[in-house]
N, C-alpha and C positions, 0 to 999 in steps of 0.2 A: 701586679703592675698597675692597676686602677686606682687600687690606696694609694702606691707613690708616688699617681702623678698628682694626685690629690693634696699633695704637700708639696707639690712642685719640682720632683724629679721627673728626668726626660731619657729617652734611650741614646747613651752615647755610642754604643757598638752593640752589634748584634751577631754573631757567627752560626755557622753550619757547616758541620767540618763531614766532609764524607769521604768516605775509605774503601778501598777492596780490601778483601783481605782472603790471602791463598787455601783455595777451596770453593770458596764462592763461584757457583757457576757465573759464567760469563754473556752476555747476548751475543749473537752473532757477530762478529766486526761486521762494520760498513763502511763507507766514505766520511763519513760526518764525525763519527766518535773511536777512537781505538785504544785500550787500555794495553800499558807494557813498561815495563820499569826503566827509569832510568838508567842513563848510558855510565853516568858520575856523576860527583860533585857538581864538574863545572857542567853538563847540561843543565841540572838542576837548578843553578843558580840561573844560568841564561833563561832557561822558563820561568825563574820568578820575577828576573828583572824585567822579561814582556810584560806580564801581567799587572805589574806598578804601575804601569802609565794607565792614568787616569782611574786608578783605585778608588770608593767609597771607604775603604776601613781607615776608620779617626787614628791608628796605629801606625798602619803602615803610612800615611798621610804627614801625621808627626816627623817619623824617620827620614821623610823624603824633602822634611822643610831641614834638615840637618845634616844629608848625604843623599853623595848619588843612588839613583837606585841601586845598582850594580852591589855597591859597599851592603845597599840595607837590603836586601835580596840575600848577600853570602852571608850577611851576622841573624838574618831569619834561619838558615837552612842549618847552618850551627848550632841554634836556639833549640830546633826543632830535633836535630841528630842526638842531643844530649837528654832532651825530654826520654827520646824513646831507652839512649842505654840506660837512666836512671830509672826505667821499667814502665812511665806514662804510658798511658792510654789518650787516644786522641777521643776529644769529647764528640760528644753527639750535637750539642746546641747549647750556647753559653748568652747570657743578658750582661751588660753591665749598664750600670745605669749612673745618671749625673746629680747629683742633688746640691740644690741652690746655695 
């Protein structure tokens, strides 16, 4: 990353994608954090269109200068359903970077 910024590239997005995955012991529940799957679809999407408002990802920021969150929430959750039947794996930590 030090050589490109060194020619003038800059970090446009940065992700950290983290996952349970069944088996995984779990911590205790508490008040503060609870892990449990989705009810559907439409939860899913209504938990994504919370989390839009006032997002940092340069991505989802784009989407929301062109649609409701709502619309760019249910064409994410889409995105995302179709990754996994075509056998993806969700990444661990992705860089994309901008150059001049």
């Amino acid at each position: 990353m030090a050589a490109a910024a060194l020619v003038g590239a800059r970090p446009l997005v940065e992700w950290l994608r983290l996952e349970w995955r069944p088996g995984t012991p779990l911590r205790t529940p508490s008040d503060r954090l609870a892990f449990r799957p989705v009810a559907g679809l439409e939860e899913l999407v209504g938990l994504m269109t919370r989390v839009l408002d006032g997002t940092l990802d340069a991505y989802s920021r784009n989407d929301l200068s062109r649609m409701p969150a709502a619309e760019a929430a249910a064409e994410s959750a889409a995105e995302s359903a179709a990754f996994r039947r075509a056998g993806y794996t969700a990444f661990a930590h992705s860089l994309e970077m901008v150059w001049p």
